[in-house]
C-alpha positions in Angstrom: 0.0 0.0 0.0 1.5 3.3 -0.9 1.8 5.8 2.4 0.4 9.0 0.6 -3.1 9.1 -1.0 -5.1 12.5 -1.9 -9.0 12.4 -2.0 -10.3 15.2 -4.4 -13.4 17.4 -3.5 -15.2 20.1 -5.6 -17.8 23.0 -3.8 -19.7 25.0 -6.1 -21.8 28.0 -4.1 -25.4 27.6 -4.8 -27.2 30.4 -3.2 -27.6 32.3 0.4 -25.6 29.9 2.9 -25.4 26.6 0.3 -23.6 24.4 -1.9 -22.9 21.6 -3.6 -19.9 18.8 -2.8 -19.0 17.0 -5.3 -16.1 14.5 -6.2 -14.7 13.5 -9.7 -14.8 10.0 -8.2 -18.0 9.7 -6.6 -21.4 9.6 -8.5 -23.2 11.8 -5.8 -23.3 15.1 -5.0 -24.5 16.7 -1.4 -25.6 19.9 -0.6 -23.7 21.7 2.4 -24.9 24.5 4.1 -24.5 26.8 7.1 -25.8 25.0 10.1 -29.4 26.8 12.0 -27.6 27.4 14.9 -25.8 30.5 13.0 -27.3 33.3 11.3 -29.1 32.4 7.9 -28.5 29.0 8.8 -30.2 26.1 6.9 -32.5 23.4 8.7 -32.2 19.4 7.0 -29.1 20.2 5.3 -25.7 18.5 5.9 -23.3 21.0 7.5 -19.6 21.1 8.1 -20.1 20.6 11.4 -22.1 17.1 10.3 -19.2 16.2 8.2 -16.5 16.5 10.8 -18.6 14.2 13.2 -19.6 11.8 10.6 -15.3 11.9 9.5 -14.7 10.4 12.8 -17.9 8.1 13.2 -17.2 6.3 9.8 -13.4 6.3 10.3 -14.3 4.2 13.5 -16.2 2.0 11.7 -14.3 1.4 9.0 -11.3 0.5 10.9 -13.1 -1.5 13.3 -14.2 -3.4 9.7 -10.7 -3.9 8.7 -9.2 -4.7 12.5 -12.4 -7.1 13.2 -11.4 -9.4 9.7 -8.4 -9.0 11.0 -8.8 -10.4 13.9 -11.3 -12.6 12.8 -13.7 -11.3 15.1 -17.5 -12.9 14.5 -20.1 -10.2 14.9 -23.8 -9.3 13.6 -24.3 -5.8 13.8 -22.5 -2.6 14.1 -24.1 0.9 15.1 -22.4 4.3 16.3 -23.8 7.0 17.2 -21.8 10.2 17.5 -21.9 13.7 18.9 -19.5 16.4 18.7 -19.8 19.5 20.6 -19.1 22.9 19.2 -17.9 25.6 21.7 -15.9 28.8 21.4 -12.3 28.5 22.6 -10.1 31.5 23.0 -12.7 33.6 21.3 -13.0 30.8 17.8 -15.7 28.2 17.5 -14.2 24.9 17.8 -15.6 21.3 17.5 -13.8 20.7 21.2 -15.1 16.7 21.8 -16.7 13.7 19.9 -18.7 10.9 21.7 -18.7 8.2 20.0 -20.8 5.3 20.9 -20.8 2.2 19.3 -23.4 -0.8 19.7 -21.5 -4.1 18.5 -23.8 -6.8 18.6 -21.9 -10.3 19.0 -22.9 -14.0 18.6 -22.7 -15.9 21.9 -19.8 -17.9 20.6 -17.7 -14.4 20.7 -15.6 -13.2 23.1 -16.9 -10.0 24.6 -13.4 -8.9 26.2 -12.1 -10.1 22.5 -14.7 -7.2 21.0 -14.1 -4.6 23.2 -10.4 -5.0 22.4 -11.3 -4.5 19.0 -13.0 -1.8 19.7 -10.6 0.0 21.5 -7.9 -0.8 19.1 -10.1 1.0 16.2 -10.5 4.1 18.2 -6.9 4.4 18.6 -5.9 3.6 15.3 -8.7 5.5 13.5 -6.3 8.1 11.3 -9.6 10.8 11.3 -9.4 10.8 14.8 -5.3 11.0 15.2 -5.3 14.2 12.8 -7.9 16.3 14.6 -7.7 18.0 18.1 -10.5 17.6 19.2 -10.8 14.9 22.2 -12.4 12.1 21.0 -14.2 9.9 24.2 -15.8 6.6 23.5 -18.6 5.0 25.1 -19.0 1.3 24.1 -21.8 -1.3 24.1 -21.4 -5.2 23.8 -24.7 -7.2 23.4 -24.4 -10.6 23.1 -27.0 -12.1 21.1 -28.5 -15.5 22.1 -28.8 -18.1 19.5 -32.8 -18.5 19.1 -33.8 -22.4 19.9 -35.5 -24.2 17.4 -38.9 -26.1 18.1 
């Protein structure tokens, strides 16, 4: 695996506080917009602030994806749920924490110490959360799913 990649994104400004992402790899677009917690915000649009939380959330995940085959950790379900909190600092707004809190959802034949290790391992490793300062806390859930018996 080559150590440097670069990921390409394109904004155009639509109108007001919106615009459009786009990627020349990527078949979507998404529309970005000042947040309603500032002036002229936008409700039920994506903002930055979305973006930077969702960065970490599916960094998590997808590391936990690659450390779980890795480890060949047996699971059924995956969830996270993220917040980050945005605060002024020294007189700037900045995204100062991220929860993170994943639900893994284990066969009974798995180890749970085994999948919190995993876990934990992710959130370390997760390269979104080692290039940011904001403090990234994470609150984990293991439920261990009973085989249903047969009649």
């Amino acid at each position: 695996m080559d150590t440097e990649h670069y990921y390409e994104v394109n904004l155009g400004w639509q109108q007001d506080r919106k615009g459009t992402l786009s990627s020349p790899v990527l078949d979507e677009s998404i529309e970005v917009a000042t947040p309603p917690e500032f002036p002229k915000g936008m409700e039920g649009i994506w903002s930055p602030e979305h973006f930077f939380v969702a960065a970490v959330s599916s960094c998590l995940m997808t590391t936990f994806l690659a450390i779980a085959e890795y480890s060949k950790l047996d699971f059924n379900k995956l969830s996270i749920n993220a917040e980050g909190k945005l605060e002024k600092a020294d007189g700037k707004f900045v995204m100062s924490k991220i929860l993170l809190k994943p639900e893994l959802r284990i066969p009974e034949h798995t180890d749970p110490k085994k999948a919190e290790r995993v876990l934990q391992k992710s959130e370390v490793a997760c390269l979104i959360s080692n290039s940011i300062t904001s403090t990234v806390t994470m609150e984990t859930e293991i439920v261990v799913e009973r085989a249903a018996l047969s009649t």
